[in-house]
Structure formats: C-alpha cells, structure tokens
C-alpha positions in Angstrom: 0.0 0.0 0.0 3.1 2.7 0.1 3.6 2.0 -3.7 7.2 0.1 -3.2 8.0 -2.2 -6.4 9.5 -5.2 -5.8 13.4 -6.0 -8.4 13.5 -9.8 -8.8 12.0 -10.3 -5.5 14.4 -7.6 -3.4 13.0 -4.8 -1.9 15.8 -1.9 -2.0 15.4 0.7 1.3 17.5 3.7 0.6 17.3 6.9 3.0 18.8 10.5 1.2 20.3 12.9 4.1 20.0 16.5 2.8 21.0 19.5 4.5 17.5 20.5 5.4 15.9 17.0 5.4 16.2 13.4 4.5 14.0 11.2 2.4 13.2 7.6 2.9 12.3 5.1 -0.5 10.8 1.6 -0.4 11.1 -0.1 -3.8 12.3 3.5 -5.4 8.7 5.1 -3.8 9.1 8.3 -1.7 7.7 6.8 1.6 7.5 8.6 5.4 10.4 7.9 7.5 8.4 6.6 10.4 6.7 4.0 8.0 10.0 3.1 6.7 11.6 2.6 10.1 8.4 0.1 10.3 8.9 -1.6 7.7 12.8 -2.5 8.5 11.6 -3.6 11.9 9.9 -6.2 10.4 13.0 -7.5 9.1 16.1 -6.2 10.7 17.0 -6.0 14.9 19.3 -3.0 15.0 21.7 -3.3 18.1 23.8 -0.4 19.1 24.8 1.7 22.4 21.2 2.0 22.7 20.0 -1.0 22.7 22.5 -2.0 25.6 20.8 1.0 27.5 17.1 -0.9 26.5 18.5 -3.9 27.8 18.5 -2.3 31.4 15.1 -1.5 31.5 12.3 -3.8 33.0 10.2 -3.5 29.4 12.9 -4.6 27.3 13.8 -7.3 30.1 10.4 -8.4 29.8 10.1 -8.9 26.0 13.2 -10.7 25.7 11.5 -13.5 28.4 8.3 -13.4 26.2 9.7 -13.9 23.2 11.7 -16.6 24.1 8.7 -17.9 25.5 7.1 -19.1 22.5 4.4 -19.0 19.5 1.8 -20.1 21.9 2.9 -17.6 24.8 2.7 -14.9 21.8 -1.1 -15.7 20.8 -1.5 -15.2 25.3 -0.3 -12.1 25.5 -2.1 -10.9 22.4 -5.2 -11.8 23.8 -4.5 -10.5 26.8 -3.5 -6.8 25.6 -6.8 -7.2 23.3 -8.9 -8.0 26.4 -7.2 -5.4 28.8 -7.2 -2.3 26.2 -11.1 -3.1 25.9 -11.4 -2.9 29.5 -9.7 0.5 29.5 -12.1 1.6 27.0 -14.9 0.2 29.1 -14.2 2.0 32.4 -13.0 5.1 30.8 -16.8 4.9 29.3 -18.3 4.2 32.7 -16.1 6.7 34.6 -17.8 9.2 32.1 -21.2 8.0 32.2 -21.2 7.8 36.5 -19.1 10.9 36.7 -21.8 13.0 34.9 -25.0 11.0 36.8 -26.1 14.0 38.6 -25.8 16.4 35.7 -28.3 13.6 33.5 -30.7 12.9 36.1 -31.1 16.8 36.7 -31.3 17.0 32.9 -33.8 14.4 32.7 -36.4 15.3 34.9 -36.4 18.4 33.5 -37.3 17.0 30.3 -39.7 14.6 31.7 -41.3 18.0 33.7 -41.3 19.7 30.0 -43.6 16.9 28.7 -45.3 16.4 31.5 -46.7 19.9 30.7 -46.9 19.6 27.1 -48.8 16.2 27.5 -51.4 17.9 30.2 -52.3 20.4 27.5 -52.1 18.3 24.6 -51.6 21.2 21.7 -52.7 20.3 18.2 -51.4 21.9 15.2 -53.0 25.5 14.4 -55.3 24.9 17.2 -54.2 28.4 18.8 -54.8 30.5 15.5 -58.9 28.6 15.2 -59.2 29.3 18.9 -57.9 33.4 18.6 -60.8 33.5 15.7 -63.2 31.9 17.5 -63.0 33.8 20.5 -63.0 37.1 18.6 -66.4 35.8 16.9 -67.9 34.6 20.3 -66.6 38.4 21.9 -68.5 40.3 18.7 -71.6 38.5 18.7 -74.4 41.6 19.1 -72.1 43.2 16.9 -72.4 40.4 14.2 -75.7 40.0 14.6 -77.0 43.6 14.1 -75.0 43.9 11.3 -76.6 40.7 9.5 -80.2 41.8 10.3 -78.9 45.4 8.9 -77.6 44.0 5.7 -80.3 41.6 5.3 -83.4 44.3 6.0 -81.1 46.2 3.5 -81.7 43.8 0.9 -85.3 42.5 1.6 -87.0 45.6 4.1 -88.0 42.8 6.3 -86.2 44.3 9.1 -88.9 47.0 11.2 -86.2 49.7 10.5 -86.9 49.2 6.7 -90.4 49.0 6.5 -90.7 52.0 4.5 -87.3 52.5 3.3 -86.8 51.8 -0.3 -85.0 47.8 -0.1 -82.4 46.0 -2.8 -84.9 43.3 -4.0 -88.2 46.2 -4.1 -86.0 48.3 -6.4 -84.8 45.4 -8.4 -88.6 44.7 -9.2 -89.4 47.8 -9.9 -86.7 48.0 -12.2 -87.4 44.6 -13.6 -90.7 45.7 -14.2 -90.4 48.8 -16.2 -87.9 47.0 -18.9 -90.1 44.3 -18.9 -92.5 46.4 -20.2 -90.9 47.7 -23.1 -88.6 44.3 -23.9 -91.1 43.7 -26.9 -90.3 46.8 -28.4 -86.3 46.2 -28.6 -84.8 43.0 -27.9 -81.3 44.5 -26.7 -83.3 45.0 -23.6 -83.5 41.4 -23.5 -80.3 40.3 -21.9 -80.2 43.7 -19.3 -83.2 42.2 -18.1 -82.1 38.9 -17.3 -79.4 40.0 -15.7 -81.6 42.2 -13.7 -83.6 38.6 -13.1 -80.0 37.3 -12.0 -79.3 40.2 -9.5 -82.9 40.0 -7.9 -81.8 36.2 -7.1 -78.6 36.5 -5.7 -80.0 39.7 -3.5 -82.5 37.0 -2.3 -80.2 34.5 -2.0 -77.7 36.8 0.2 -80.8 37.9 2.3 -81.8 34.8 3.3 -78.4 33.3 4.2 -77.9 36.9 6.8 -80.8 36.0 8.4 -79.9 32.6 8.6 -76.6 33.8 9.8 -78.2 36.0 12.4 -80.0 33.0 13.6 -77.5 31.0 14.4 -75.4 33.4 16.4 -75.7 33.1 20.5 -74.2 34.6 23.1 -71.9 31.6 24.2 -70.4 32.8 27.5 -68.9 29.4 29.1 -67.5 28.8 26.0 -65.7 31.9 25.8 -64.3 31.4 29.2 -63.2 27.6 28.3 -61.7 29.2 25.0 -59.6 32.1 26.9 -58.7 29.2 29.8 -57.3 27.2 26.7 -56.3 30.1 25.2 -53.8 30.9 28.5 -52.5 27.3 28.7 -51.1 27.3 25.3 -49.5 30.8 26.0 -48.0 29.1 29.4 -46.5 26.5 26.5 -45.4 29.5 24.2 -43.7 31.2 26.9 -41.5 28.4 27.7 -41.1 25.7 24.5 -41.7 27.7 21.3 -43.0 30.4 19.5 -45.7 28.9 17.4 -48.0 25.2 18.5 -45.4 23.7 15.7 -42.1 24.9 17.7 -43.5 23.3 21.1 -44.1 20.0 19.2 -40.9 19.9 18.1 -39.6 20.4 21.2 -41.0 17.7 22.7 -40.1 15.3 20.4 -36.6 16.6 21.2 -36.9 16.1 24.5 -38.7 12.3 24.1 -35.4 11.5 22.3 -33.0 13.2 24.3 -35.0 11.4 27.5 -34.4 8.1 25.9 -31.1 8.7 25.6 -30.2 9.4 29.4 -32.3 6.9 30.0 -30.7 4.2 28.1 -27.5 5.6 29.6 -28.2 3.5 33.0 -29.2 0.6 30.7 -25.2 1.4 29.2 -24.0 1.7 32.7 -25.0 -2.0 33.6 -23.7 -3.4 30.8 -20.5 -1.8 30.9 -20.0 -3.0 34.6 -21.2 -6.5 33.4 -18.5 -6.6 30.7 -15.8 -5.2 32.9 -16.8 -8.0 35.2 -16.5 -10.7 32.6 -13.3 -9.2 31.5 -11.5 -8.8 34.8 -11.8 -12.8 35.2 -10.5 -12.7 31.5 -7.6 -11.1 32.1 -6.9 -13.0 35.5 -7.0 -16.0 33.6 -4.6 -14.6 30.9 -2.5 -12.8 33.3 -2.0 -16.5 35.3 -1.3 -17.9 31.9 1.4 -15.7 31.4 3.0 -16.0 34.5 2.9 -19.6 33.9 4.7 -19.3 30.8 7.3 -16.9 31.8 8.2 -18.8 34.6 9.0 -21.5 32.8 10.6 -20.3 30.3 12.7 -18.0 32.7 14.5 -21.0 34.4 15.2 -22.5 30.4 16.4 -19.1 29.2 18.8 -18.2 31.8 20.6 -21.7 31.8 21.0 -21.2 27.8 22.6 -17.6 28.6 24.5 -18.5 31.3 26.5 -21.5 28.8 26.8 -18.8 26.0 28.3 -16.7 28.6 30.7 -19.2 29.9 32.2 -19.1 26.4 32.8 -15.7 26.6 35.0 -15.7 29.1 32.5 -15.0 31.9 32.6 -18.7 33.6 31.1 -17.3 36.9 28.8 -15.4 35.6 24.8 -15.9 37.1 21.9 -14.5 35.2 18.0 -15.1 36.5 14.9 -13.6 35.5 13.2 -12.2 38.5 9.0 -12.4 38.6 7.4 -10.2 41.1 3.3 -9.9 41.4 2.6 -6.6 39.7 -1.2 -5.1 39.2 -2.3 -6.5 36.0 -1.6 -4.2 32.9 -1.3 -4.5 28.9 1.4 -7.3 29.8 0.2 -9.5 32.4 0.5 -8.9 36.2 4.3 -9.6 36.3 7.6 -7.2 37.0 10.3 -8.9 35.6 13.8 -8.0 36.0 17.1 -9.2 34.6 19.5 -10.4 37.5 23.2 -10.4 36.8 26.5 -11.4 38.8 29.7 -11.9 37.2 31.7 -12.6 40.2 31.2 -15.9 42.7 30.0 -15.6 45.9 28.3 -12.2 44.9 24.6 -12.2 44.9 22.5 -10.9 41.4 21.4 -7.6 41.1 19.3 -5.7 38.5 21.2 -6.1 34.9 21.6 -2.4 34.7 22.7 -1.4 37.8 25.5 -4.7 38.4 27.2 -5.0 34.7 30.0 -3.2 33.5 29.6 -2.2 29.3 31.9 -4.7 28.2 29.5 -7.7 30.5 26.4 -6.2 29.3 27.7 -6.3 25.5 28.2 -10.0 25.7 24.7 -10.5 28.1 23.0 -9.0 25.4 24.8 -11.1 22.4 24.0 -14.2 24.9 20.8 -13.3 24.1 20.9 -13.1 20.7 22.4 -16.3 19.9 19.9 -18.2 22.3 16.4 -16.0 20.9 18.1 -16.5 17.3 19.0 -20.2 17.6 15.3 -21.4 16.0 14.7 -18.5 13.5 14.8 -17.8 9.9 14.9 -15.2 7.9 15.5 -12.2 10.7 18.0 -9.7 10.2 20.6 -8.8 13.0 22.6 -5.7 12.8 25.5 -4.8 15.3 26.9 -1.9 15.5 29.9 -1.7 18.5 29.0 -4.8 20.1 32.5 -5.9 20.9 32.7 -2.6 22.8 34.8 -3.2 25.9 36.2 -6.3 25.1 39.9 -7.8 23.2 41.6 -10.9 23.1 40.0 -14.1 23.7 36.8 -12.9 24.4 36.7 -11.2 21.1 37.6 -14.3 19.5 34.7 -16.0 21.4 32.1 -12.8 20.1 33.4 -13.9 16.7 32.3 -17.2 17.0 28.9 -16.6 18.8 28.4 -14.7 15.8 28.9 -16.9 12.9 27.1 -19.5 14.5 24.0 -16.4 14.7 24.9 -16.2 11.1 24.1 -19.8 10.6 19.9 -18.9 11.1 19.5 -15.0 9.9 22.0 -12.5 8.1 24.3 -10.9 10.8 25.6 -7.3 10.2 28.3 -6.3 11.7 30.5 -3.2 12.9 33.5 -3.9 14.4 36.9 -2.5 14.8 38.1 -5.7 16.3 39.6 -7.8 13.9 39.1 -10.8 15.7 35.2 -10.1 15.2 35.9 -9.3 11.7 37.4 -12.8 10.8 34.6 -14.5 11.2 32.9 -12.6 8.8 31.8 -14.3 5.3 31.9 -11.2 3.4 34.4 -8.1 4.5 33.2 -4.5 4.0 35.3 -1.7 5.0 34.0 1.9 5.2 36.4 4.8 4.8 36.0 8.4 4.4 37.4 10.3 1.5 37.7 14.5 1.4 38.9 16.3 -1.9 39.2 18.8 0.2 35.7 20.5 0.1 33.8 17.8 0.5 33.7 14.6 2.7 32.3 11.5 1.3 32.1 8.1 2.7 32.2 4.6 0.8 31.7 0.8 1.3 34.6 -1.5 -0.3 34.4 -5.6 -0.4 37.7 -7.1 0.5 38.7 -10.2 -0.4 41.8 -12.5 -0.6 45.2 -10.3 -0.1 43.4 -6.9 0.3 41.4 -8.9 3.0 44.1 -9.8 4.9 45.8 -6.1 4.3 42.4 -4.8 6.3 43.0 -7.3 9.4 46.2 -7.0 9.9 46.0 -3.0 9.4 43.2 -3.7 12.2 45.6 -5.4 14.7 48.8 -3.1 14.1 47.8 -0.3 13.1 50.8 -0.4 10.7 50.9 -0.8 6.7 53.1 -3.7 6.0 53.9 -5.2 9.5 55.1 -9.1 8.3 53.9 -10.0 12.2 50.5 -8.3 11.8 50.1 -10.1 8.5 51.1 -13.4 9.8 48.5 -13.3 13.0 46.0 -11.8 10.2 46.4 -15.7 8.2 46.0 -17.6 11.6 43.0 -15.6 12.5 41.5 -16.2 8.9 42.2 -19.5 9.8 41.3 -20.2 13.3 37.7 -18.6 11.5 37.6 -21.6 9.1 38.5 -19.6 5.7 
C-alpha cells in the first residue's frame, strides 16, 4: 500500500540525508520515515549503544522473556493486551457516564417535567390560531348580529327599520318591471333584463343566508371562558417551549429523544459494569497464563545464557529472571527483572545497575544467539558490540556470531579484527575528502586486500610481516 516495487524479488530501502531533510524510498517510492523505520523492523534487529541502554530497563527485560517464551505464549499475551485495552475503553466509558449522573438525572427530569406539561395540555397543530378566531367571533356576537339583520333588512326591508325604506330586491322589481314592459319593443333589452332577473336572485339568496346567519349566532359565554382558559395554557407552553404550536411540538419530540437517551445511559452503565466483570476474570486467567509461561521459560532461558556466557570468558557469571506480582496491565500482572553477577559468591542484582559495558555487550549477544537459535529469515545488525572487550573474548564474540549467522544474516560493525574474521563477506567503510567535501564509501575485501584490512586492524601499521602473519591464523582459526 506505500507503492514500493519489488526487483527480482528484493525490496531496495535507501534513505537520502539532505541539508534540510532526508527522504526515505521503499522499492524506489518516496515513503514517510516513520513507515519506513516500520517496515525494516519487520526484518532487521538494529543493536547499538542504545540498545544496551534498552536492555537495562524492566520493558525490554520483559520482552526478551516473552519472546523466548514461545508462539503459543505470543497468541497469550495478544489476547491479553486485546482483552485489557477493551477494558480501558470500558471503564474510561463508565467513569464518564457515572461521573456525569447528577448532571443527567437533573437533565432528565427536566425533560420529563417539560412533557409532562406539554402532554397535560395536549396542543394540536394550528389549534391556537382557530381558537384566537373563534374567541374574537364569540366576543363580537351583538355586533355580528346587528350587522346581519342590517344588511339583510337592507336587501329584503324585512327588518322593522326598513319598512318603509326603499329595499335592494323592491327596487330590483321595480326596475325589472319597467324593462319588462318595453322588452317587446327592442330585444337589446333582453339580456339587461335577465341579468336584472339574476341580480334580484342573488339579493335574495344573500338575504336569506344573513338571516340565517343572524339566527344561528348566540351569546356563548362558558365557551368563551373555556376558550380564553385554553387560550392561557397554550400561551404558558409558548412562553416556555416555542414560538408557534409547531415549535412546542418539536420540542418535545426533542426532549422524548434526548430522555431516551439518558435513559438508556443507565441501561449502558449496567452493561458496561457487566463486561468489565467478565473481563477482569479474562484477564486473570490470561494474566496466570502468562506467568505460567514466563516462569518456565525464565529457568530454560537463563541456563542457555549462562552457557553462552561461559564461552565468553564469563565462567562465573549468574543470570535469572526475576517475577514479582505486579497489578495486572497490557502485559500480564508480572515485574520482571534481569538479575546479573559476574563474580562468585556475589549475589544478582538488576542487569543495569551490576554489569560493566563490556558484561552487558556480551549479556546482550548471549541473548541473541539463544532467541536467534530457531529462527529464519530475521536480520541482525551490530553496530559496536564488541565494545569493551579484546583478546579471547573477542575471538569468542566472533564465534557466537557466525554460529548467529548460521539462522539469519548478521551485520556487523566492528573495529576488532578478531570479530571481523569470522565474517563471510568483509566490508570496510572509509571516508574520502577532496578537500571540500567529505564522502564516505563501502569497499568488499577479499583475498590479499582482506588480509591487508585485518592486519592493518591489529597493528595499526601498513606492511607489518607479524600483523600479516597473525591476520592468516585468525582467517584460519575462522575456518577460511
């Protein structure tokens, strides 16, 4: 997925150092340092200063036990991590949820008081613009009802103030009845005259439906009251959950949400404590599981170290690993710590606090050879791991190296040439300067110019017959 090409199977990592910044490429693809720094991991196990410092710390301690501990061990502590980092999630969830308890409940029974209210009055849609009408009819009822009997005597003189007043349908007859007089004499009259027929109907028509109207209006005064009683609640609703019947509806079906939301929230809270229940018996069964299998791999691993270390001129030397009951985190419930003595008759002590450089150097290349012994395909580079040491034990790192070399490519930096022996292929790096600019390059030494390099790496000297001559027996003491 980073877009790296594979040449004949190789994948070629190259990193460019700029003056402003460097650049990292996977299979000739511009990749981010920190995913190509993932990548190598995969592969390679860089060891340097460093990773002597690591060594001294109860972390690194630990995952050299586990991973000597086995594929099994491995799928353990996966499960374990998987099970405990859900926990975290879990509590971290419930600490939330109970922390804000009294903010929710407060929350909640105001939104249960809200539609409480809004439930009592029951609010339909529009309902407060019919009831406004209807209460302005029921207040303007004399007024509505004089006017009718006013427009209706208007039209028909029925009413006693038009009994002889001149009325709508008595001047539409008279009308009607002087042009049908004359309609025989010019038939354009014709059609004025029915229309003067039409308007003497619809004059009827309107009369009769105002007094009709006029009839049917009463005085309703209970219903007025129950009106502006209704009238008053919906305001109270108004006031305090919208501006409009609409708004107050929505509202409350906001608030039945949101209320079945806190509410579920104590459903969440028991389930939550039920799973963190289920998995704190998970993890104690995991966490005895891996105590199980560190312990016995502890006992196997430090008997394997303490023969490597033999051969490297540390006969005395006593290395245990050290289980302590810890609270149970991402790695089980155990402290572990590395216990070293290279001396008899002294007791161990933490790794970090009781080994010189040079004893922690070959502790930690021990360990190497013992983890590498049943792997494939793992890359191991070394960069000053004969630091602190000459002579026979640098002979003896040679050896422990080649036979690493024997399961996984082994890398090495070295300025011992007794390391450098046992090497199947010879690099040597050297800087170059024309003066302006410094450059550095990697050369492959073989035959003669091999055995130039060593002795030059013994003596120091170009030349020395002596050097040369120790150079061949070390070449051969290496088996080339």
């Amino acid at each position: 997925d980073l877009g790296a090409e594979l040449d004949d199977d190789e994948l070629l990592v190259a990193r460019q150092i700029g003056r402003s910044r460097s650049r990292a490429l996977l299979g000739g693809a511009a990749v981010p340092l920190g995913r190509a720094a993932d990548v190598v991991t995969r592969w390679a196990t860089i060891h340097g200063q460093s990773e002597q410092i690591r060594l001294g710390s109860a972390d690194r301690q630990r995952e050299v036990l586990d991973r000597y501990a086995g594929a099994e061990h491995a799928v353990v502590l996966a499960r374990h991590a998987e099970a405990y980092a859900e926990r975290r999630r879990a509590a971290s969830e419930l600490t939330e949820l109970t922390g804000a308890a009294r903010e929710r409940a407060r929350e909640l029974d105001l939104l249960t008081f809200g539609l409480g209210e809004i439930a009592d009055v029951d609010p339909q849609p529009g309902e407060d613009v019919a009831l406004a009408a209807e209460a302005q009819r029921l207040q303007a009822v004399d007024e509505l009802r004089l006017a009718a009997h006013t427009a209706g005597g208007a039209l028909s003189g029925d009413a006693e103030a038009w009994d002889d007043a001149p009325n709508v349908l008595g001047l539409l007859a008279t009308a009607r009845k002087s042009l049908d007089a004359v309609v025989s004499d010019d038939p354009q009259l014709g059609p004025l005259a029915g229309r003067l027929a039409e308007a003497s109907v619809l004059a009827a028509d309107v009369a009769a439906d105002l007094a009709g109207y006029a009839d049917r209006l009463e005085a309703d005064p209970a219903r007025l009251e129950w009106i502006a009683e209704r009238r008053a609640a919906l305001q109270h609703l108004l006031r305090k959950y919208g501006a409009s019947i609409a708004e107050v509806l929505q509202w409350a079906a906001d608030a039945a949400e949101r209320s079945a939301v806190l509410a579920a929230s104590d459903d969440r809270i028991a389930v939550l404590e039920e799973r963190i229940a289920v998995l704190d018996e998970e993890l104690g069964q995991t966490s005895a599981a891996i105590t199980a299998g560190r312990t016995a791999a502890a006992s196997e691993l430090a008997g394997r170290v303490r023969a490597e270390l033999a051969a490297l001129a540390m006969p005395h030397a006593r290395i245990e690993f050290e289980l302590a009951p810890a609270a149970i985190g991402p790695h089980g419930a155990d402290q572990v710590t590395l216990m070293f003595t290279a001396n008899p008759g002294s007791s161990p002590a933490p790794l970090a606090k009781a080994a010189s450089g040079g004893e922690l150097s070959r502790v930690r290349l021990a360990l190497e050879v013992v983890l590498a012994s049943g792997a494939t395909g793992q890359t191991f580079v070394f960069d000053e791991v004969d630091a602190g040491v000459g002579g026979a034990v640098a002979l003896e790192i040679g050896r422990r190296l080649a036979r690493l070399a024997e399961h996984a490519q082994v890398i090495v930096v070295t300025h011992l040439a007794q390391v450098a022996a046992f090497a199947d292929a010879h690099f040597v790096v050297a800087k170059a300067s024309d003066g302006r600019v410094t450059t550095s390059g990697i050369t492959r030494v073989d035959g003669a110019a091999r055995l130039d390099e060593l002795a030059r790496m013994m003596a120091g000297l170009e030349g020395s017959a002596n050097a040369h001559a120790h150079a061949a027996e070390l070449l051969s003491a290496a088996g080339h």
